[in-house]
Each structure stands twice: as structure tokens, then as C-alpha cells.
PDB file of N, CA, C and O in Angstrom:
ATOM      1  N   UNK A   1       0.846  -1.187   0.000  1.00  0.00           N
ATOM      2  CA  UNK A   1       0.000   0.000   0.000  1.00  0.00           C
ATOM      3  C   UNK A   1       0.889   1.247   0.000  1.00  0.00           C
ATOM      4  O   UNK A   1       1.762   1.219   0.868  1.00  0.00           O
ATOM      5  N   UNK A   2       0.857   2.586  -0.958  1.00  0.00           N
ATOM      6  CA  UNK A   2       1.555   3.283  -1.112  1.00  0.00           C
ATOM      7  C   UNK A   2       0.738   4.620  -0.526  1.00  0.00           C
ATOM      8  O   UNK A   2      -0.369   4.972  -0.933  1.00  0.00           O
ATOM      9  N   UNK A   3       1.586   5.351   0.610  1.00  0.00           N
ATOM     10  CA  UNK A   3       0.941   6.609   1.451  1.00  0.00           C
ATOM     11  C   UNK A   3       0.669   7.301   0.215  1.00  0.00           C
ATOM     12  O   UNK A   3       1.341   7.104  -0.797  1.00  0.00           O
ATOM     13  N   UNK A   4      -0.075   7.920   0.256  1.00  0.00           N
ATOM     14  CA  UNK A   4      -0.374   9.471  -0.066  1.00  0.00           C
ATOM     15  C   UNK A   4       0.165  10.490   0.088  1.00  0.00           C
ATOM     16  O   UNK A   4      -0.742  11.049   0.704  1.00  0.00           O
ATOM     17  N   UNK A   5       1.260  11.523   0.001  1.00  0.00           N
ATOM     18  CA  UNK A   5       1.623  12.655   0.539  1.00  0.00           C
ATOM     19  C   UNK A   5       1.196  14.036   0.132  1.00  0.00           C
ATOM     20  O   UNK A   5       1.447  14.476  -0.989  1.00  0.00           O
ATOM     21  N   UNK A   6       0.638  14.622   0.924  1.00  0.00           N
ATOM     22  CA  UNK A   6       0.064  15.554   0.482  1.00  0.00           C
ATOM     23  C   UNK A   6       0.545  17.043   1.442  1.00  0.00           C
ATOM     24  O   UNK A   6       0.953  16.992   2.602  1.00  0.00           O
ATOM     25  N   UNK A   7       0.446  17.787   0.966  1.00  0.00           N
ATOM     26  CA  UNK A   7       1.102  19.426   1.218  1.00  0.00           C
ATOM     27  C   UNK A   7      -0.148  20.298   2.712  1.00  0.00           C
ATOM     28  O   UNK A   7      -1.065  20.935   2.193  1.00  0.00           O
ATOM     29  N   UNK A   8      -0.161  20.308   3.813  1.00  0.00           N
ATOM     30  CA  UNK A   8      -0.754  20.425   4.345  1.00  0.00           C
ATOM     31  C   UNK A   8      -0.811  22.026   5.116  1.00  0.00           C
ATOM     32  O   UNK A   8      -1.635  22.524   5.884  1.00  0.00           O
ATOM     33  N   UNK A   9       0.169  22.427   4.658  1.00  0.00           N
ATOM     34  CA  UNK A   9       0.816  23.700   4.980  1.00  0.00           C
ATOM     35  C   UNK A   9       1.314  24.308   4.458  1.00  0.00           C
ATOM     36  O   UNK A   9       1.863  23.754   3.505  1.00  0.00           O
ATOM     37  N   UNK A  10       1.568  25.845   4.569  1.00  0.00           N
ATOM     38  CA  UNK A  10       3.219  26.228   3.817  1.00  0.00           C
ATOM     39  C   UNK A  10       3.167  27.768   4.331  1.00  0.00           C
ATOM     40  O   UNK A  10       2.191  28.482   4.564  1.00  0.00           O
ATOM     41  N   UNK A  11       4.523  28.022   4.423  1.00  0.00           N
ATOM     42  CA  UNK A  11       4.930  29.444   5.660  1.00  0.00           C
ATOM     43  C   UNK A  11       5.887  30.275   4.222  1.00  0.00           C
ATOM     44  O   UNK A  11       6.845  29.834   3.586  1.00  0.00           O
ATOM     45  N   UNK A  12       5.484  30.997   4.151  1.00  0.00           N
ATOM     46  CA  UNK A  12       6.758  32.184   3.089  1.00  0.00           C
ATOM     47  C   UNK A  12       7.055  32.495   4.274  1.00  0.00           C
ATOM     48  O   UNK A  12       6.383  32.621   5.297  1.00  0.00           O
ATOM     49  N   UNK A  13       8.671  32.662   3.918  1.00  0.00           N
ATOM     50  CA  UNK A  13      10.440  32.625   4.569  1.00  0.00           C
ATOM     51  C   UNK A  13      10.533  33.727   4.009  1.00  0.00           C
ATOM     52  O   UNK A  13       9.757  34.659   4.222  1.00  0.00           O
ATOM     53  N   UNK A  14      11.349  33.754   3.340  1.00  0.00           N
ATOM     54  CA  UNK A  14      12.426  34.768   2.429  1.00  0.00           C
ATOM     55  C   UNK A  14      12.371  34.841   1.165  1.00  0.00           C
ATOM     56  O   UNK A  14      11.601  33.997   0.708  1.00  0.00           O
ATOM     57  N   UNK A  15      12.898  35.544   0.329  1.00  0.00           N
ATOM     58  CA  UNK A  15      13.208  35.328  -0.620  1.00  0.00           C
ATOM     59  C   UNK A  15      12.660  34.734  -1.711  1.00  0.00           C
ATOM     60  O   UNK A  15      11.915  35.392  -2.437  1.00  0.00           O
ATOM     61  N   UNK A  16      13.005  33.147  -2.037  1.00  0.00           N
ATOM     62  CA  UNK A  16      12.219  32.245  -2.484  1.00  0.00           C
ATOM     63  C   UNK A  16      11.645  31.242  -2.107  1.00  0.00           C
ATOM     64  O   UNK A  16      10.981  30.501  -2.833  1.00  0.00           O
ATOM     65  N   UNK A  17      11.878  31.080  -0.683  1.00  0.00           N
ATOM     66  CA  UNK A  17      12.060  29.790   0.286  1.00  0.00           C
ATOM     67  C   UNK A  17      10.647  29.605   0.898  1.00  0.00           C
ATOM     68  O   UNK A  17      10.202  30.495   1.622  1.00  0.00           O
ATOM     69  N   UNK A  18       9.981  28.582   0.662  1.00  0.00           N
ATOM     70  CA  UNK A  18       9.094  28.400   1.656  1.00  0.00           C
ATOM     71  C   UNK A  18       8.935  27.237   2.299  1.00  0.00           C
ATOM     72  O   UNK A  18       9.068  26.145   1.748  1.00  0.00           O
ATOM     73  N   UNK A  19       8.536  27.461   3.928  1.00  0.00           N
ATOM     74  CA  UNK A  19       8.632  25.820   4.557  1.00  0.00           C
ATOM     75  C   UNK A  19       7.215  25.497   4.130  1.00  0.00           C
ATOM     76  O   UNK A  19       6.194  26.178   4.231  1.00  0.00           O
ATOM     77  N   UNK A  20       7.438  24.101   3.549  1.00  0.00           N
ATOM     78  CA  UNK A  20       6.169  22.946   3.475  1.00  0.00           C
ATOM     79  C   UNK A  20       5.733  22.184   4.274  1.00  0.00           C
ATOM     80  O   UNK A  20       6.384  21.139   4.278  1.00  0.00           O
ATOM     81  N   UNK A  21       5.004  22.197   4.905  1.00  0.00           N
ATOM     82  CA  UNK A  21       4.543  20.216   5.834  1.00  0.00           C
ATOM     83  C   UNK A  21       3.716  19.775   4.963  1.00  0.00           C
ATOM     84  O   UNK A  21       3.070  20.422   4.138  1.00  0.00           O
ATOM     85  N   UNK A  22       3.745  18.260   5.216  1.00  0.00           N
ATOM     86  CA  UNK A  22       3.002  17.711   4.679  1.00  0.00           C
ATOM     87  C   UNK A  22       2.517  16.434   5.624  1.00  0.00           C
ATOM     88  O   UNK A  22       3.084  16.044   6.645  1.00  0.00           O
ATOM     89  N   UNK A  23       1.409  15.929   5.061  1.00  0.00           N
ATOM     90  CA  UNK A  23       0.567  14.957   6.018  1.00  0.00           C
ATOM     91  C   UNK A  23       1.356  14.076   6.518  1.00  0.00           C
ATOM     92  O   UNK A  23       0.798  13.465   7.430  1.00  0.00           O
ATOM     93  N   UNK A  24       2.811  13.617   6.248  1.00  0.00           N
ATOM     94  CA  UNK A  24       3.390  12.345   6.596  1.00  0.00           C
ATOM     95  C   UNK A  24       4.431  12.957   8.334  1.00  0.00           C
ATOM     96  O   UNK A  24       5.026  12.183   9.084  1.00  0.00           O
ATOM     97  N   UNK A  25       4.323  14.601   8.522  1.00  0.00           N
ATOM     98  CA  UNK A  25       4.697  15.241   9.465  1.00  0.00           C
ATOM     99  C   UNK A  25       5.769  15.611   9.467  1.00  0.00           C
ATOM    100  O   UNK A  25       6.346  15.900  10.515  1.00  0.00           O
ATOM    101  N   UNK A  26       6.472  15.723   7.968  1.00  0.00           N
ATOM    102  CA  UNK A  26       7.759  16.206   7.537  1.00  0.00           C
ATOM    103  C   UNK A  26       7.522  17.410   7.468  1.00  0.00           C
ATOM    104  O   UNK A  26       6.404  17.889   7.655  1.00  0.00           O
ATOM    105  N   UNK A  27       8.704  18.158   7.146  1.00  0.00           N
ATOM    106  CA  UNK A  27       8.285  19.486   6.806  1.00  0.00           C
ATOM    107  C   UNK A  27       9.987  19.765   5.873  1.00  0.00           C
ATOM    108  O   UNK A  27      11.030  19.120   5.978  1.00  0.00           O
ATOM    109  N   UNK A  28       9.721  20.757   5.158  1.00  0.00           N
ATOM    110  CA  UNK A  28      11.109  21.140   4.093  1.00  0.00           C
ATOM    111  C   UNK A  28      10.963  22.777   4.056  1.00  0.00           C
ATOM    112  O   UNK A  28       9.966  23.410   4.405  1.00  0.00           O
ATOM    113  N   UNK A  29      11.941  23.198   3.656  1.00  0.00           N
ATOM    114  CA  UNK A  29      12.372  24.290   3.528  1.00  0.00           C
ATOM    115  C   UNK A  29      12.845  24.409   1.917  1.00  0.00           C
ATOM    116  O   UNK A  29      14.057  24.439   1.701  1.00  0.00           O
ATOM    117  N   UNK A  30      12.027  24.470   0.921  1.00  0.00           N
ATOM    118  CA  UNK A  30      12.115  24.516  -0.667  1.00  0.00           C
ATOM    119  C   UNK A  30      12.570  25.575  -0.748  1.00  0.00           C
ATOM    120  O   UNK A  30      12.283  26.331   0.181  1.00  0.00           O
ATOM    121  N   UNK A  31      13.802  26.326  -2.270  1.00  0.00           N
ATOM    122  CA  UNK A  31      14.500  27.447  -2.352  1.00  0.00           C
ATOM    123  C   UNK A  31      13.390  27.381  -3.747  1.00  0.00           C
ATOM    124  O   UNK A  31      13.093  26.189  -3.822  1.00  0.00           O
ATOM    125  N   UNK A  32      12.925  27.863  -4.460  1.00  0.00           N
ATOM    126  CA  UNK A  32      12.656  28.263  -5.667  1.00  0.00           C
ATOM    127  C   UNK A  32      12.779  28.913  -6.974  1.00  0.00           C
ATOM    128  O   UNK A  32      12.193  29.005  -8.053  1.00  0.00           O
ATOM    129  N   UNK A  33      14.387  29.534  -6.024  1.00  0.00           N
ATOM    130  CA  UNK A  33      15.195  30.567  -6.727  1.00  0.00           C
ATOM    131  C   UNK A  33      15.778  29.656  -8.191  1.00  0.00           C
ATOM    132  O   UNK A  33      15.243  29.928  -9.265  1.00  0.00           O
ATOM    133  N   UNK A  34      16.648  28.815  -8.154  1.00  0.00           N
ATOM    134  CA  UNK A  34      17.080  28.606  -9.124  1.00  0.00           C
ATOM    135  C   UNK A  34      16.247  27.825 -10.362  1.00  0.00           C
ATOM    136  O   UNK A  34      16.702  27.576 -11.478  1.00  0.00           O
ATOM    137  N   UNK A  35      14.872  27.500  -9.848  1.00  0.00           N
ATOM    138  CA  UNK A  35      14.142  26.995 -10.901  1.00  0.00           C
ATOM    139  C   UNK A  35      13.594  28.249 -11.494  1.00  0.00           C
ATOM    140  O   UNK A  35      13.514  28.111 -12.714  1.00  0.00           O
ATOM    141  N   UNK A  36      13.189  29.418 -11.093  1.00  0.00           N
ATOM    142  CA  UNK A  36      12.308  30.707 -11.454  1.00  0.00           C
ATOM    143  C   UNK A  36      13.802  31.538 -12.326  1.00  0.00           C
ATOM    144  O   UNK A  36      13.681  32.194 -13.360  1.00  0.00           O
ATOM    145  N   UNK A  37      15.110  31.297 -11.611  1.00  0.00           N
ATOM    146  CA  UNK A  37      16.321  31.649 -12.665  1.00  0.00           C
ATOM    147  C   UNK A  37      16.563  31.604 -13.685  1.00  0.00           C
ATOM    148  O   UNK A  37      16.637  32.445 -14.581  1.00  0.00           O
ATOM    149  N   UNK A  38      16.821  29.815 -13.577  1.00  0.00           N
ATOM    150  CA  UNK A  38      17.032  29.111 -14.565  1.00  0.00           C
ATOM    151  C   UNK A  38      15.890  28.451 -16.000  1.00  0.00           C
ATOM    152  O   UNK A  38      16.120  28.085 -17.153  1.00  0.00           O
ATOM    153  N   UNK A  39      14.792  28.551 -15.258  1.00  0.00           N
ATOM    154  CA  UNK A  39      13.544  28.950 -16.444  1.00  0.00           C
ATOM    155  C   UNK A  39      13.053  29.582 -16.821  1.00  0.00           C
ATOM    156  O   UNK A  39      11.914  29.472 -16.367  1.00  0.00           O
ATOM    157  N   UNK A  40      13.141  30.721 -17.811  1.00  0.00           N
ATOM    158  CA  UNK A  40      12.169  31.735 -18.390  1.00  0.00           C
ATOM    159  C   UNK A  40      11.469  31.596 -18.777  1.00  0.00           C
ATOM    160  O   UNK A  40      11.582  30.879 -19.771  1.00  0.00           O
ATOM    161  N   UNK A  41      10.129  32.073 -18.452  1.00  0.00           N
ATOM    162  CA  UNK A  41       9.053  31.683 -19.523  1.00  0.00           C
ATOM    163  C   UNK A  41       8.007  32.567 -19.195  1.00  0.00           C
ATOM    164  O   UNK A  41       7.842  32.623 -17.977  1.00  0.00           O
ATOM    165  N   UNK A  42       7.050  33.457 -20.009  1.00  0.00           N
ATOM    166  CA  UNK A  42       6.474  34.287 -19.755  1.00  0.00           C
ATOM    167  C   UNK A  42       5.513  34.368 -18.558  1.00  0.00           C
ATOM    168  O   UNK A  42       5.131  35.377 -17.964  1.00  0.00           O
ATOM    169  N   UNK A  43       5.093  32.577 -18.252  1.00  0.00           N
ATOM    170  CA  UNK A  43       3.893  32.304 -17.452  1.00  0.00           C
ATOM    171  C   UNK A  43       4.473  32.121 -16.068  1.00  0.00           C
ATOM    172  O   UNK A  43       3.824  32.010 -15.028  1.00  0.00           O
ATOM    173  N   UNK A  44       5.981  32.101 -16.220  1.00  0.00           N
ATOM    174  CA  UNK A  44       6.496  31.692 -15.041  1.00  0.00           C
ATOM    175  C   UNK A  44       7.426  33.466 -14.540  1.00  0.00           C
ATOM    176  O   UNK A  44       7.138  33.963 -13.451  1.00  0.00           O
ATOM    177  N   UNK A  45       8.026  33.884 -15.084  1.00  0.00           N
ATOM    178  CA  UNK A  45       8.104  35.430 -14.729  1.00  0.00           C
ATOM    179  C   UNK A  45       7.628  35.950 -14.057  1.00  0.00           C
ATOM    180  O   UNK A  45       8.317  36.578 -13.253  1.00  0.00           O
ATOM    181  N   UNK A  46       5.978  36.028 -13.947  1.00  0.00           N
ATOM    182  CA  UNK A  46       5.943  37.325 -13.111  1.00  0.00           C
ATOM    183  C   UNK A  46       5.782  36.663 -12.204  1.00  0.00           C
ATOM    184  O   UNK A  46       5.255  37.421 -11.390  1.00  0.00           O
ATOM    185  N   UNK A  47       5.917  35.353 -11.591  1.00  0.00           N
ATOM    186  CA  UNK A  47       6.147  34.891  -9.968  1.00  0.00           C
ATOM    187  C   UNK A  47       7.693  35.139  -9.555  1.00  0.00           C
ATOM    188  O   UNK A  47       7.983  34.579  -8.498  1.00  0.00           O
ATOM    189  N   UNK A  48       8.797  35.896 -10.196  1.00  0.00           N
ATOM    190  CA  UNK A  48       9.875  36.462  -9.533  1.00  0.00           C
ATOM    191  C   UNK A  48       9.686  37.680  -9.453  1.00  0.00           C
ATOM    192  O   UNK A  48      10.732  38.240  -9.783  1.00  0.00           O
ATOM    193  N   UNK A  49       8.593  38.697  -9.084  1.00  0.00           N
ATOM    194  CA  UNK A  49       8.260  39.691  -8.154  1.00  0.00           C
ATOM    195  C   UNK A  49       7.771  39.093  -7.110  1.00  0.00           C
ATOM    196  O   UNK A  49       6.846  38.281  -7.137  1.00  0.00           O
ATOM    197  N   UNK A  50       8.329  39.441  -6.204  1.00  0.00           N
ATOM    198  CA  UNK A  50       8.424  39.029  -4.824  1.00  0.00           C
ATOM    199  C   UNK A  50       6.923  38.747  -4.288  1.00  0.00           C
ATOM    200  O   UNK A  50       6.608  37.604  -3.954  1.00  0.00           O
ATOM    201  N   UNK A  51       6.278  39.505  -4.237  1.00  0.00           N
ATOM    202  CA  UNK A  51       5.070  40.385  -3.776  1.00  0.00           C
ATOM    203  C   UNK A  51       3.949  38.836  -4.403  1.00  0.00           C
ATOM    204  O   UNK A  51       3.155  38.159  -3.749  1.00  0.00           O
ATOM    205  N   UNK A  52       4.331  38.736  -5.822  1.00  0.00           N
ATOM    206  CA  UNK A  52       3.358  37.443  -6.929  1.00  0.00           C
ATOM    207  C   UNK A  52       4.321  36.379  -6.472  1.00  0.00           C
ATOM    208  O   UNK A  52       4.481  35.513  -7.332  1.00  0.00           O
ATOM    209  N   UNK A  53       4.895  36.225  -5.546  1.00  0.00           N
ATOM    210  CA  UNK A  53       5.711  34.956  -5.074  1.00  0.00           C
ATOM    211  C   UNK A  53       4.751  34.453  -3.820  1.00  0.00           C
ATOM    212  O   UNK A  53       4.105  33.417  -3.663  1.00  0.00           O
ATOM    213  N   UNK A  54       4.906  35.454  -3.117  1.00  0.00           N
ATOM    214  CA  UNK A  54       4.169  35.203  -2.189  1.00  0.00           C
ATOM    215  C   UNK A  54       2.681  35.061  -1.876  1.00  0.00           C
ATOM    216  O   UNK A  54       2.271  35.084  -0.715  1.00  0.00           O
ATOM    217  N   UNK A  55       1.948  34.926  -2.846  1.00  0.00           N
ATOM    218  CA  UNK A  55       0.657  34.244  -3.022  1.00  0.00           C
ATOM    219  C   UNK A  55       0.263  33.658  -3.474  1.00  0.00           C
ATOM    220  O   UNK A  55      -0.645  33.723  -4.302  1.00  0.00           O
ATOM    221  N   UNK A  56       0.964  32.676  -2.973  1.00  0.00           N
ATOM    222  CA  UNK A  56       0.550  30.978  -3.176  1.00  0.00           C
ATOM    223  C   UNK A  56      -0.462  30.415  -2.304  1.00  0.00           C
ATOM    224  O   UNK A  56      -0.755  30.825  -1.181  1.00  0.00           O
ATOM    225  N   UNK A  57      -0.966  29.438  -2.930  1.00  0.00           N
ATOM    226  CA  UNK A  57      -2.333  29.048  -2.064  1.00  0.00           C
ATOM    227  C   UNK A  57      -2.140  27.244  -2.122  1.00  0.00           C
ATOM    228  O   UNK A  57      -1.420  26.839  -3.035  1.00  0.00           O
ATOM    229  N   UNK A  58      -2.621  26.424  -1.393  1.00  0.00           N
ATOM    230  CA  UNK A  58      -2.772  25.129  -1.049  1.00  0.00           C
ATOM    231  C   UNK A  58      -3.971  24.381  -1.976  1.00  0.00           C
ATOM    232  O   UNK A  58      -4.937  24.885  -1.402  1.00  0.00           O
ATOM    233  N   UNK A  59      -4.329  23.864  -2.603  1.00  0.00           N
ATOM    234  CA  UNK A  59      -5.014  23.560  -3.898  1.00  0.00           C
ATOM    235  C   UNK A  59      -4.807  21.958  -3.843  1.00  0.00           C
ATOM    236  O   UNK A  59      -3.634  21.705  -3.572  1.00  0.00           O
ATOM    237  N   UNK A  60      -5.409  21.079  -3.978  1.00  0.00           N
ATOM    238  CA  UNK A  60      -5.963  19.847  -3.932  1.00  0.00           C
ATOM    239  C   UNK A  60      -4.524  19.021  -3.239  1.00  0.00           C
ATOM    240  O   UNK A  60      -4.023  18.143  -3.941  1.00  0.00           O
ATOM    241  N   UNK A  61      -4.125  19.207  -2.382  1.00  0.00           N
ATOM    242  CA  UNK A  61      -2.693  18.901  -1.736  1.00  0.00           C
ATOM    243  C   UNK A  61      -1.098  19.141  -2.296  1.00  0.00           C
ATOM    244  O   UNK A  61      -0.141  18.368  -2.249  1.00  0.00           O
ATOM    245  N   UNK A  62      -1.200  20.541  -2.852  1.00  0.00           N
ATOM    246  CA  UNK A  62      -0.231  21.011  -3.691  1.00  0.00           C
ATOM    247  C   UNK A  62      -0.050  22.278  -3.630  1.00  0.00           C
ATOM    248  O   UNK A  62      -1.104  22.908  -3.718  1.00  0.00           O
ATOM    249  N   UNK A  63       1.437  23.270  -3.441  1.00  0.00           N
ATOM    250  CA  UNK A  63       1.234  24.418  -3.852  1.00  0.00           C
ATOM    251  C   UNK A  63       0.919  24.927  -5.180  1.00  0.00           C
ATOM    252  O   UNK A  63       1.402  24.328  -6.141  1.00  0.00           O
ATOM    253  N   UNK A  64       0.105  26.050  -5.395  1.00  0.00           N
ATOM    254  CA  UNK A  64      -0.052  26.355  -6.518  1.00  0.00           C
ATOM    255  C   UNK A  64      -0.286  27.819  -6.730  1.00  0.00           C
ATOM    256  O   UNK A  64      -0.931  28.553  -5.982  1.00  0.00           O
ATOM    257  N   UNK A  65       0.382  28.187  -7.958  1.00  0.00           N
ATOM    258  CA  UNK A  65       0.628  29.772  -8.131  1.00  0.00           C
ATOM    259  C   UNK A  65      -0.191  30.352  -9.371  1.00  0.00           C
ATOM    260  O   UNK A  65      -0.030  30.092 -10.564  1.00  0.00           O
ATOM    261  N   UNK A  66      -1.192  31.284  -8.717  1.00  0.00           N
ATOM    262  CA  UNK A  66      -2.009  31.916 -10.447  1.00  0.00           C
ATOM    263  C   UNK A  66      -3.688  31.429 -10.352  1.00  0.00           C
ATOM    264  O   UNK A  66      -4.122  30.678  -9.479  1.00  0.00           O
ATOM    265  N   UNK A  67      -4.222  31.828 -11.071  1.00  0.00           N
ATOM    266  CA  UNK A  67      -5.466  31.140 -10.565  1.00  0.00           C
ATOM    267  C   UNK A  67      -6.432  29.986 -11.709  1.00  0.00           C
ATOM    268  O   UNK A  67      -7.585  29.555 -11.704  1.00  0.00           O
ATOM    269  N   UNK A  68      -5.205  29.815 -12.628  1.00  0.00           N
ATOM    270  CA  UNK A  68      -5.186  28.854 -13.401  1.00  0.00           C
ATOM    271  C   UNK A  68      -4.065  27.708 -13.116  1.00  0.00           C
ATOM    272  O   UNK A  68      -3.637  26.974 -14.006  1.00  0.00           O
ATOM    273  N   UNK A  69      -3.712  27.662 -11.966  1.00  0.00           N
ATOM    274  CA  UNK A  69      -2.414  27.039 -11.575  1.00  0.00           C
ATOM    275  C   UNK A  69      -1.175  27.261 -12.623  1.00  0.00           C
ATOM    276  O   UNK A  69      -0.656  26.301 -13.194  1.00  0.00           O
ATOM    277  N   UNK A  70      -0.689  28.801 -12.854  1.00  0.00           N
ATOM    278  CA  UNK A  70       0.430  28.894 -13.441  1.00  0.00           C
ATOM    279  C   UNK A  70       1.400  28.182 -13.212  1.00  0.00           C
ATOM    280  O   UNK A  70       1.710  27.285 -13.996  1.00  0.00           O
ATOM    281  N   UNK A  71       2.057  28.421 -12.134  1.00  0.00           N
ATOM    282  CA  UNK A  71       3.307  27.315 -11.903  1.00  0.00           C
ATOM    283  C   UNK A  71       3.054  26.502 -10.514  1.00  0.00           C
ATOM    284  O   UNK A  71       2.805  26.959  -9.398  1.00  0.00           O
ATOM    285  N   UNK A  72       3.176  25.344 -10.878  1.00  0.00           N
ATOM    286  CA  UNK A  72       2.924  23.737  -9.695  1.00  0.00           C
ATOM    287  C   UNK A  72       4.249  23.246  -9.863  1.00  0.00           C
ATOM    288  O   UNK A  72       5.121  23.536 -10.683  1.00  0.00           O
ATOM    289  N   UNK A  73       4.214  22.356  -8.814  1.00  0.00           N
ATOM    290  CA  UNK A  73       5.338  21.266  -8.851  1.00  0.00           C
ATOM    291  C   UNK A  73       5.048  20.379  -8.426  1.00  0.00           C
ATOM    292  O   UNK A  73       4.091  20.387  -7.652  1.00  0.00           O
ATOM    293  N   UNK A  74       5.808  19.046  -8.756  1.00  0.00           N
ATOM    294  CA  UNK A  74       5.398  18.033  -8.543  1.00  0.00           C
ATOM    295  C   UNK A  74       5.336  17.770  -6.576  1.00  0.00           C
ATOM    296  O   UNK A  74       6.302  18.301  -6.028  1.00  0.00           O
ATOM    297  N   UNK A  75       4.429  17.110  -5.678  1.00  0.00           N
ATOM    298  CA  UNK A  75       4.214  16.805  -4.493  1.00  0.00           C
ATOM    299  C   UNK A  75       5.716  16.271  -3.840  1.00  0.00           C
ATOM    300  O   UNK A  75       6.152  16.518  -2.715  1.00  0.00           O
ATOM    301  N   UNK A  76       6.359  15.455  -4.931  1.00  0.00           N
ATOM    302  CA  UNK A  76       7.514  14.440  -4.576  1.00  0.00           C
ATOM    303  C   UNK A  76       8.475  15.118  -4.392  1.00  0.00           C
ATOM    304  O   UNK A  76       9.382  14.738  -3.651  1.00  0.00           O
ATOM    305  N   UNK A  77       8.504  16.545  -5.169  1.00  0.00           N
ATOM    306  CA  UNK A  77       9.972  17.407  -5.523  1.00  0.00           C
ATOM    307  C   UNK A  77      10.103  18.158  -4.038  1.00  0.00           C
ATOM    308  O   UNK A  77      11.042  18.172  -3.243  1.00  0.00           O
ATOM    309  N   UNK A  78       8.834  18.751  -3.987  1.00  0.00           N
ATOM    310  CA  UNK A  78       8.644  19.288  -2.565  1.00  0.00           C
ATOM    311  C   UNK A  78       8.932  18.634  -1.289  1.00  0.00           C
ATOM    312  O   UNK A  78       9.432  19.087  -0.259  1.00  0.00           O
ATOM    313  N   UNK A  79       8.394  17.173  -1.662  1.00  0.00           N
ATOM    314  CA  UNK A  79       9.069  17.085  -0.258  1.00  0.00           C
ATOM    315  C   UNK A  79      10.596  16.229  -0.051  1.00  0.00           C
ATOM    316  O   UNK A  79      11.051  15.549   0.868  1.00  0.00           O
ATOM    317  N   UNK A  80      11.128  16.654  -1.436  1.00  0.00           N
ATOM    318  CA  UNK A  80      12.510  16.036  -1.170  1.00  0.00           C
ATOM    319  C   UNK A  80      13.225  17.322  -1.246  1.00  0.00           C
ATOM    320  O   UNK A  80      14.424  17.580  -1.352  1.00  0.00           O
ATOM    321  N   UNK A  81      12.337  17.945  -1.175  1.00  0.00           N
ATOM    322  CA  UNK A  81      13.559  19.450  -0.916  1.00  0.00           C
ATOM    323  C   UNK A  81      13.989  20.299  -2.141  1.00  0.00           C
ATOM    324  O   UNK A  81      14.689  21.305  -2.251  1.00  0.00           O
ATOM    325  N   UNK A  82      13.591  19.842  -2.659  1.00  0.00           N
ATOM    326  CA  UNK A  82      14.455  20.112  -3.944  1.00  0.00           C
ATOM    327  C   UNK A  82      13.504  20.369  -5.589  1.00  0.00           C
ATOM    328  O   UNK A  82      12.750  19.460  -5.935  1.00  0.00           O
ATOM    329  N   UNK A  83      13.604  21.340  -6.278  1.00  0.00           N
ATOM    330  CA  UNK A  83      13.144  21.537  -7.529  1.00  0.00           C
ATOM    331  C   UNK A  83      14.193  21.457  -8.296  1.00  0.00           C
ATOM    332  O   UNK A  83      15.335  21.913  -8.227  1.00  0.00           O
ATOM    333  N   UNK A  84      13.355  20.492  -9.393  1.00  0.00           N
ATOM    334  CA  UNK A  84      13.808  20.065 -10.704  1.00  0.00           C
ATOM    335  C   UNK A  84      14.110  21.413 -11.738  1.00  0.00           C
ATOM    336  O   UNK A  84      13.184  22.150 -12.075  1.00  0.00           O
ATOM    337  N   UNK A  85      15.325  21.603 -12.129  1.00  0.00           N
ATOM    338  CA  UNK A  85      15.078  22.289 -13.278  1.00  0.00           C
ATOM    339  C   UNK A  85      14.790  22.099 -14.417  1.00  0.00           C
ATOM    340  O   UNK A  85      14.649  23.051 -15.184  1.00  0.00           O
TER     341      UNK A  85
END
């Protein structure tokens, strides 16, 4: 039987960083900086103004940015800490 993990929380830090918990009672500290760097793309841009960074919302056990879910990430990336570029 394979858990479920799902995003149950999330605190804006700094910068790009936000801590996650999630249902399994982990919690991470994700940087976001070098994926929003290292990817340009028009839909993903204006979430490096700080201000459109920080309103992110919790959406079917996932962060999600925009109100078409502009930019998501995968549940797994989050809670290994780490975004894929």
C-alpha cells in the first residue's frame, strides 16, 4: 500500500524559500530561486516579483501559483527538498 503525501501547509520565509509540511509530518524548507532563474518563460516570470511569489495558495494537496495554476510542482519534488530544473 503506497501513502499518499500531500502538502498540508506552507509558511513564506524569504526570498524564495518556503517551509512545506506535509501529512506524513515532515516538513522542508524549498529554495525556488534557481528553478524561477534558470527557467524563463512568460507564465512563469511574473512569480519572480516578490510580492506574486508570495501568493501561493494550497489547492488539492499542492502548492499552486495563479489562478489557473500557473506554476505547480510536482508533491515528490517538494518534499525532497528540492526543484527540478
Amino acid at each position: 500500500m503506497t501513502l499518499h503525501i500531500h502538502v498540508i501547509a506552507a509558511e513564506y520565509l524569504s526570498g524564495y524559500k518556503i517551509l512545506v509540511k506535509f501529512s506524513d509530518g515532515t516538513q522542508q524548507v524549498v529554495d525556488f530561486e534557481d528553478f524561477l532563474v534558470s527557467n524563463p518563460h512568460p507564465q512563469h516570470n511574473q512569480f519572480k516579483v516578490n510580492e506574486r511569489f508570495k501568493n501561493f495558495k494550497i489547492e488539492k494537496g499542492t502548492l499552486v501559483w495563479g489562478e489557473d495554476w500557473d506554476l505547480i510542482f510536482p508533491v515528490e519534488q517538494l518534499h525532497a527538498g528540492y526543484i527540478e530544473n
